[in-house]
C-alpha positions as CSV (number, residue, x, y, z in Angstrom):
1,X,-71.5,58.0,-147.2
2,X,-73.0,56.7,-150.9
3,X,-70.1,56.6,-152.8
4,X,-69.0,53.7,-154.2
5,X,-65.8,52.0,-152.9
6,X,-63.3,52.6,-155.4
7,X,-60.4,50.0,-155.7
8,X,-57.0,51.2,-156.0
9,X,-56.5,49.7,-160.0
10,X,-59.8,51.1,-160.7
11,X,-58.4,54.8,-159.1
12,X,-58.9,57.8,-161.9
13,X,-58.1,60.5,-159.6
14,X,-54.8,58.9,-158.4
15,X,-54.6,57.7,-161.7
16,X,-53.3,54.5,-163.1
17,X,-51.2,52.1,-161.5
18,X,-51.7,53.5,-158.2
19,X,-51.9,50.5,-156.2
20,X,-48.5,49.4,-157.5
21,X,-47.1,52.9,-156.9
22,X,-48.2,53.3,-153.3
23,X,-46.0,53.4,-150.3
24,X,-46.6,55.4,-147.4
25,X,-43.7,55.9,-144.7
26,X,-43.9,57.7,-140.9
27,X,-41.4,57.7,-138.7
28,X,-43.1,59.5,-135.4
29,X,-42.6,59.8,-131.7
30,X,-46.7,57.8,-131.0
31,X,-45.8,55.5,-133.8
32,X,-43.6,54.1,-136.6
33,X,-45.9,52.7,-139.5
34,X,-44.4,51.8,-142.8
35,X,-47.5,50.5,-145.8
36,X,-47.2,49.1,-149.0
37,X,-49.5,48.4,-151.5
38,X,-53.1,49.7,-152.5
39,X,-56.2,47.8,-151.3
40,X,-59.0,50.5,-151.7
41,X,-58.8,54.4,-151.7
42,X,-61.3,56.7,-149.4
43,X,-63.8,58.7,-151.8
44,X,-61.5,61.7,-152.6
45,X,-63.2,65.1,-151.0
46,X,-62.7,68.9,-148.9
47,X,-61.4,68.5,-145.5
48,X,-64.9,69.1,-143.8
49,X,-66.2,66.0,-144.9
50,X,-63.2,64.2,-144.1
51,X,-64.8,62.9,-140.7
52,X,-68.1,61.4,-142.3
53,X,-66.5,59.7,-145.4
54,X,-63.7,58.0,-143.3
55,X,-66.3,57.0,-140.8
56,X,-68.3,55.6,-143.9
57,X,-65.4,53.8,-145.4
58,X,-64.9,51.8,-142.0
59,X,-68.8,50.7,-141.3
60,X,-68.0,48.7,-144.6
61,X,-66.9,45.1,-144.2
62,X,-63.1,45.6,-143.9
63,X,-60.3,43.1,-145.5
64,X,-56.6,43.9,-145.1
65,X,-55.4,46.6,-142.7
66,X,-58.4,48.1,-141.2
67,X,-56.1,51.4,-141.9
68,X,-56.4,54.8,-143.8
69,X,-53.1,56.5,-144.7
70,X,-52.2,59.2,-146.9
71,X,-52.6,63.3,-146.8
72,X,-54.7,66.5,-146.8
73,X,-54.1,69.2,-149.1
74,X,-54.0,73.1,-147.9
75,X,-56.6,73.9,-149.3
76,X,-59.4,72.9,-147.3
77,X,-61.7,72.9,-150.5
78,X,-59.4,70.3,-152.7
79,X,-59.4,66.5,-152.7
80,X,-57.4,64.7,-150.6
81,X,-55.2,61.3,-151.3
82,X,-56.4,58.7,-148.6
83,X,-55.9,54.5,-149.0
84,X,-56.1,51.5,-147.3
85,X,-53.0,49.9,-147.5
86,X,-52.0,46.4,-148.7
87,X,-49.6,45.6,-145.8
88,X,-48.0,46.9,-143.2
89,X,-44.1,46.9,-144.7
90,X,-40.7,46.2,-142.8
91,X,-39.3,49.6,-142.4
92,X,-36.6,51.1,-145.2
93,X,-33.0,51.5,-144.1
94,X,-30.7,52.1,-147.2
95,X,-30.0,55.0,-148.1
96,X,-29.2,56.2,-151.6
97,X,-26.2,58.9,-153.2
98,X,-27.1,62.2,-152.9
99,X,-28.7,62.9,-156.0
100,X,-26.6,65.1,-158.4
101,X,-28.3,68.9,-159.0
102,X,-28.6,69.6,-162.7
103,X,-28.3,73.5,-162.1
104,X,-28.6,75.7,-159.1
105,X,-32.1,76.3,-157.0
106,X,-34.5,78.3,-158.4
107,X,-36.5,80.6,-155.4
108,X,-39.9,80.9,-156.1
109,X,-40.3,83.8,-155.9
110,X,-37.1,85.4,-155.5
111,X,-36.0,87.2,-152.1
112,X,-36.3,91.1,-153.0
113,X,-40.2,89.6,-154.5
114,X,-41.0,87.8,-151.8
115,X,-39.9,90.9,-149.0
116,X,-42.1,92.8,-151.5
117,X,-45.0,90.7,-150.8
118,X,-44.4,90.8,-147.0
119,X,-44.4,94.5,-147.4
120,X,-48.0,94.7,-148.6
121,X,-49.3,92.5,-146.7
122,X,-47.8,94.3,-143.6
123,X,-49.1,97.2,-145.0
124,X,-52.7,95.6,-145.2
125,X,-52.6,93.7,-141.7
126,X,-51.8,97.9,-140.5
127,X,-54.7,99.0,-141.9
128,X,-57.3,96.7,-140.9
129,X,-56.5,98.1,-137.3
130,X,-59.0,96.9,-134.6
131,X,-61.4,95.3,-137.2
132,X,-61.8,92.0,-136.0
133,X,-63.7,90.8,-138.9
134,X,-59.8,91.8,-141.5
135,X,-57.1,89.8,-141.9
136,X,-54.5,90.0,-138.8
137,X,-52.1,87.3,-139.9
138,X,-51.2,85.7,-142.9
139,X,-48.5,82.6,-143.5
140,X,-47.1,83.4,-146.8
141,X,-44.8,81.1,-148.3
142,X,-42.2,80.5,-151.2
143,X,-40.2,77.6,-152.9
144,X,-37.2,76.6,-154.3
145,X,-37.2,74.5,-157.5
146,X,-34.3,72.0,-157.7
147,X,-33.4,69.5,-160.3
148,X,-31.3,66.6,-160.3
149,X,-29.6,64.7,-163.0
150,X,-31.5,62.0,-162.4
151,X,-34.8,60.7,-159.9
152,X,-34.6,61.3,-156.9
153,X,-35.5,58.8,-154.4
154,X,-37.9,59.7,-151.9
155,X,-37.8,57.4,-149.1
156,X,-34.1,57.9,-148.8
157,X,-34.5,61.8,-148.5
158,X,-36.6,60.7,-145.6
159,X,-34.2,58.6,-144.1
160,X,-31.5,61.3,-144.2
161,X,-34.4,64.0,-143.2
162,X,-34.4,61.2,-140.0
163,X,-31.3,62.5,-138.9
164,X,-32.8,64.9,-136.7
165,X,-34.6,63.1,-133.3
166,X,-37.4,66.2,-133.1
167,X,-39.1,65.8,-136.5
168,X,-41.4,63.7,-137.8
169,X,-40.9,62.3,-140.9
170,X,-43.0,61.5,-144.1
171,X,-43.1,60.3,-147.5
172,X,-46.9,60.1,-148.7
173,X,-47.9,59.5,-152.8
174,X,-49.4,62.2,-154.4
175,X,-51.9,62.1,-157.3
176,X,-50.5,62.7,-160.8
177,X,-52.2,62.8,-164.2
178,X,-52.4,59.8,-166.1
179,X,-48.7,59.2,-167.3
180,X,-46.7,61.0,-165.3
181,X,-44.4,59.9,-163.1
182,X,-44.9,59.1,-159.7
183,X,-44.9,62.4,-157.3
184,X,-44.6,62.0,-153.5
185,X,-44.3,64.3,-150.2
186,X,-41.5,64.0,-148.3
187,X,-40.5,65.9,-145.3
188,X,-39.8,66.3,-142.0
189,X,-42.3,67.9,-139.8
190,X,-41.9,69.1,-136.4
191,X,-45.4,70.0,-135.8
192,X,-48.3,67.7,-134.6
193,X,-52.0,69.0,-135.8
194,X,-54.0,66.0,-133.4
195,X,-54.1,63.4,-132.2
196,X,-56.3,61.0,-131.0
197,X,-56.9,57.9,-128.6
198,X,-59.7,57.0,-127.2
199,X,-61.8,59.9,-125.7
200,X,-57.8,61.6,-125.3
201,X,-56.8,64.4,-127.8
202,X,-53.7,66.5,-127.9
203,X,-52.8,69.4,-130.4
204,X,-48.9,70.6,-130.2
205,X,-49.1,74.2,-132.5
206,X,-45.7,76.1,-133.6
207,X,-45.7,79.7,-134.3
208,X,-42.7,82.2,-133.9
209,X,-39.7,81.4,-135.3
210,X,-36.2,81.7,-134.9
211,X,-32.8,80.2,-137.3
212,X,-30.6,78.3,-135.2
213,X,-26.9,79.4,-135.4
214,X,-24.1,77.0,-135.3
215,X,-22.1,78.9,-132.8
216,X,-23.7,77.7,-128.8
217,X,-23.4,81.4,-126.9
218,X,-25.5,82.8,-130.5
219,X,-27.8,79.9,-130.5
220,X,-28.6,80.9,-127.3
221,X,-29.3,84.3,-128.0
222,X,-31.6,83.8,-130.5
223,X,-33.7,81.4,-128.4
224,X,-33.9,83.6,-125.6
225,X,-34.8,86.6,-128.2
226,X,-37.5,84.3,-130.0
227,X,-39.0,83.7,-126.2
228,X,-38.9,87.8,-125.6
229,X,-40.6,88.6,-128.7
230,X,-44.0,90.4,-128.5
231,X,-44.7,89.6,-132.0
232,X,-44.1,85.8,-132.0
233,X,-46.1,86.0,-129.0
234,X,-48.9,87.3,-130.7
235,X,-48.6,85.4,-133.9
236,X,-48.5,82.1,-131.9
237,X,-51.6,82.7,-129.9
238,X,-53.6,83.4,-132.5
239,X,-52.9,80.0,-133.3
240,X,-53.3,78.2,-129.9
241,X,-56.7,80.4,-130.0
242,X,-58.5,79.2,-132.9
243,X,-57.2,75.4,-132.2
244,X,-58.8,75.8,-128.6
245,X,-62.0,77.9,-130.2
246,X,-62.0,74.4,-132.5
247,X,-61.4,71.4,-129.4
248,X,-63.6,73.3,-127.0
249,X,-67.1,72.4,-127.8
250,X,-66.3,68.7,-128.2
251,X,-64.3,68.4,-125.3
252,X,-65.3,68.3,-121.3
253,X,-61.4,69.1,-120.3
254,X,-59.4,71.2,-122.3
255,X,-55.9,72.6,-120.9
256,X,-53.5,74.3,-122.4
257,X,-49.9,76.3,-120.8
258,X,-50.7,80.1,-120.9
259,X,-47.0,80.9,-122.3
260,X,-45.6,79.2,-124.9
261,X,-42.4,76.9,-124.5
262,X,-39.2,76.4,-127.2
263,X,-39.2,74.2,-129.2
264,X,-35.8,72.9,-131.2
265,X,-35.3,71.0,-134.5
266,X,-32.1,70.9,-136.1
267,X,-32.3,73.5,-138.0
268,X,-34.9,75.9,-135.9
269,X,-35.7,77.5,-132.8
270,X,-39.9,77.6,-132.5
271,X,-42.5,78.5,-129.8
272,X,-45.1,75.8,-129.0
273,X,-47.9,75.3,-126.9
274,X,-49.0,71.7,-126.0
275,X,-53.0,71.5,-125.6
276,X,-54.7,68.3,-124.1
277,X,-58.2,67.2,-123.9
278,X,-60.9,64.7,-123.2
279,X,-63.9,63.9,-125.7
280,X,-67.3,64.5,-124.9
281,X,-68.5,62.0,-127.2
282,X,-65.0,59.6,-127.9
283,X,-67.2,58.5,-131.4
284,X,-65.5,61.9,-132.7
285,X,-62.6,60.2,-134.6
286,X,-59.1,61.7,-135.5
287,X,-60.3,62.1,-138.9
288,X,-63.1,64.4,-137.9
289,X,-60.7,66.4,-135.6
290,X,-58.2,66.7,-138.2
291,X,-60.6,68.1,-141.1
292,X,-62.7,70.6,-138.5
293,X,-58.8,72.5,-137.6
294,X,-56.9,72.5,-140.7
295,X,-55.6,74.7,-141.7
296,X,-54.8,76.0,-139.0
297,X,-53.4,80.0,-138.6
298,X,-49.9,78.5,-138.0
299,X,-49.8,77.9,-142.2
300,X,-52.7,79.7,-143.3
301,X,-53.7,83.0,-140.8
302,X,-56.9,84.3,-139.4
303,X,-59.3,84.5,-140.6
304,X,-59.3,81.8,-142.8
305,X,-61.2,82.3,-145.6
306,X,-59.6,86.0,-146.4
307,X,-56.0,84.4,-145.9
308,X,-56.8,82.0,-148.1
309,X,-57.9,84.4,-150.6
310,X,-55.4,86.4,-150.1
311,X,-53.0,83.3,-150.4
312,X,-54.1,82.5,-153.6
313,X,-54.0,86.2,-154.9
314,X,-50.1,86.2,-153.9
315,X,-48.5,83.2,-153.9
316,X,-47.4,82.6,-157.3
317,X,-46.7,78.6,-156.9
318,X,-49.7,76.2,-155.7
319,X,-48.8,74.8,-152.2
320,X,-50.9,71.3,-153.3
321,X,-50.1,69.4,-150.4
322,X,-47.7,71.7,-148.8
323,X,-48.8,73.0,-145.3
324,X,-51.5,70.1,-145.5
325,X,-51.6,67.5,-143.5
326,X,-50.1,63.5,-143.3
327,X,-51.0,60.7,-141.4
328,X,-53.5,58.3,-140.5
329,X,-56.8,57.4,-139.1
330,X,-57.9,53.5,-138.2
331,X,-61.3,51.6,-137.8
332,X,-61.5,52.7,-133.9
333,X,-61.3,56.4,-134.5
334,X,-57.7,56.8,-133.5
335,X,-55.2,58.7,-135.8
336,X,-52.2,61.4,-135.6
337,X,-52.2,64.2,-138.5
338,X,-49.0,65.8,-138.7
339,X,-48.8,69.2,-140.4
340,X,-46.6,69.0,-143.4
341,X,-44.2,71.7,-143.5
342,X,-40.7,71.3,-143.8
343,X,-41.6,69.3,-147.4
344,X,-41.1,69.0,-150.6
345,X,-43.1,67.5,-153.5
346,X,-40.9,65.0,-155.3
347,X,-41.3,63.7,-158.8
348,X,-38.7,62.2,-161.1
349,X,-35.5,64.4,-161.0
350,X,-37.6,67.0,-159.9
351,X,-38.1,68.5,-156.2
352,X,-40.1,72.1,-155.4
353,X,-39.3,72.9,-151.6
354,X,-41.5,75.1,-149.8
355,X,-41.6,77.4,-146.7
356,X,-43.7,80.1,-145.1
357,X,-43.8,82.8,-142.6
358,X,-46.2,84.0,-140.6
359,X,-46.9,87.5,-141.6
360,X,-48.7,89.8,-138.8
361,X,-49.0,93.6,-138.5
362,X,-45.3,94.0,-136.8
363,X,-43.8,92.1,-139.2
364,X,-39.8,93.1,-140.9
365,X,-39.9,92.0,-144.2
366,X,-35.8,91.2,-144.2
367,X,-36.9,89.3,-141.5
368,X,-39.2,86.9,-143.2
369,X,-36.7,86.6,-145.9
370,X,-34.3,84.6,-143.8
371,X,-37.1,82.7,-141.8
372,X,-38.0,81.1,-145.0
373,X,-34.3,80.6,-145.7
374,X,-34.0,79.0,-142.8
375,X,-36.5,77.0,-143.0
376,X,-35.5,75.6,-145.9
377,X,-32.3,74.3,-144.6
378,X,-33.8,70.6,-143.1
379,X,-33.8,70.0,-146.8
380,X,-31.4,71.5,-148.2
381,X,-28.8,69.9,-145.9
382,X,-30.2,66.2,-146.3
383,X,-29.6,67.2,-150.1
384,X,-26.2,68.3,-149.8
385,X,-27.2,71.8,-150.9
386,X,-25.2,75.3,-149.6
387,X,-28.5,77.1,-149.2
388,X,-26.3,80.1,-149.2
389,X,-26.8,80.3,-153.5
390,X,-30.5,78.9,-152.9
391,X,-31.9,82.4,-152.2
């Protein structure tokens, strides 16, 4: 890559005082890795160059942390917010007051709005019928706009958001125009999009959801009901499918189960496939891996061009860095990208929570309603929030 290094005080596109702003915090089953401070940033840029310009950054003479951290935006097309950090940090342990809400949630859109939108695109995913080159699923998602009295602090929404053993958690700074005040994504991921070490790589999609109910015998229903499904069965392969359509040429082995599995959080049941593989050529780094599969049909749908299009024609909040991806990449080609769902972009006393559902021709629209309900909950609850009056 040509472009010049850019130093963190020198940073336009993250904007001034950058360096002194950026923290980066993961808390993950592979590793635990808590930076501070801003020594240089990667060349901003889509998610298909990704690879090449974090393999550039690291043939340079390195001082500090040979270490990229930071995240991918959705949209494949967008810049992305990588830097070399300063430090490595001791890990953040208080926790703050739950912040107090200045108002009730705002849905974005509203549920009858949102069922309406699942509705046509139900109606479209019909349609298309055998035509492999339509759309035949679509992740469609909505958000919740809540305000506090005053800012809210990030890193201990992620210690709360912690809580739960089977997430991963995140805080990762966000750009912001010159001014503003700092913005960060926070959340709590369940979802691994690869990882890398050495020549090994590993993938660990979700896709078919179900809420999980408080009462055990119910609970239990509703897993065993997610596992019967036809149509979470079909909506997660069509994930596992392009992921191993993706791995496949670079790798000599390449295994995945043929049925799904459950998979548990907190606050959801999902189905999830584990896939495993060996490089071919172990120079392919992590970051390369990470920019050739996102977005994967888990948060966009397939094809990916015309459910982005059709993303962008419906949804009526930008994701940004919503159903992106966080993590990091290092100087030997290793890294673990987690995909960030179960977020929310923070900034001052103002939070936007966001959730999606996967959106294929079988599809209830009532259904999808409370899926994205759900799904909001991780948050909700580590914010004190009834998400009864959020929707």
């Amino acid at each position: 890559m040509n472009e010049a290094l850019a130093r963190c005080d020198d940073a336009p596109s993250l904007e001034t005082g950058f360096a002194a702003l950026a923290r980066f915090r993961l808390r993950a089953p592979t590793r635990v890795l808590d930076a501070e401070g801003c020594l240089a940033r990667l060349p901003p840029g889509p998610a298909a160059t990704l690879g090449a310009r974090v393999d550039g950054f690291f043939a340079r003479p390195i001082d500090g942390p040979a270490l990229l951290v930071g995240a991918l935006p959705f949209d494949p097309h967008r810049d992305d917010a990588l830097f070399q950090p300063a430090r490595l940090g001791a890990a953040v342990t208080a926790t703050a007051p739950l912040p107090v809400l200045a108002g009730d949630a705002v849905p974005e859109p509203d549920a009858q709005a949102y069922a309406d939108a699942v509705a046509h695109c139900v109606a479209r995913l019909q349609a298309a019928g055998d035509d492999a080159r339509a759309l035949r699923k679509l992740v469609l998602a909505r958000s919740l706009r809540v305000d506090a009295a005053a800012a809210i602090d990030p890193f201990a929404l992620a210690v709360r958001l912690g809580v739960d053993p089977s997430v991963s958690t995140f805080v990762a700074p966000l750009p912001v125009a010159s001014g503003d005040a700092p913005a960060w994504l926070v959340g709590a991921t369940p979802e691994l999009l690869v990882s890398r070490r050495g020549a090994a790589v590993a993938s660990h999609p979700l896709a078919g959801s179900a809420r999980r109910l408080r009462d055990a015998g119910a609970d239990a229903r509703a897993a065993e009901a997610l596992q019967a499904s036809r149509k979470d069965h079909d909506e997660h392969r069509l994930v596992v499918e392009a992921i191993l359509d993706g791995l496949a040429p670079l790798c000599s082995r390449l295994q995945a189960p043929r049925t799904p599995s459950l998979h548990a959080t907190a606050t959801m049941w999902h189905l999830g496939t584990r896939i495993e593989g060996t490089l071919k050529d172990p120079a392919v780094s992590a970051a390369t891996l990470a920019g050739l599969l996102h977005p994967t049909p888990a948060v966009c749908g397939t094809p990916r061009d015309a459910a982005l299009a059709a993303i962008r024609a419906l949804e009526p909040v930008d994701r940004g860095f919503y159903a992106g991806a966080v993590g990091w990449a290092d100087a030997a080609g290793d890294g673990d990208w987690y995909v960030s769902i179960r977020c929310a972009h923070v900034q001052g006393p103002a939070m936007r929570l966001f959730a999606g559902a996967g959106i294929v021709a079988g599809s209830q629209p009532a259904l999808e309603v409370d899926e994205t309900a759900a799904k909001f909950r991780a948050l909700l609850d580590a914010l004190g929030i009834d998400d009864v009056r959020a929707v």
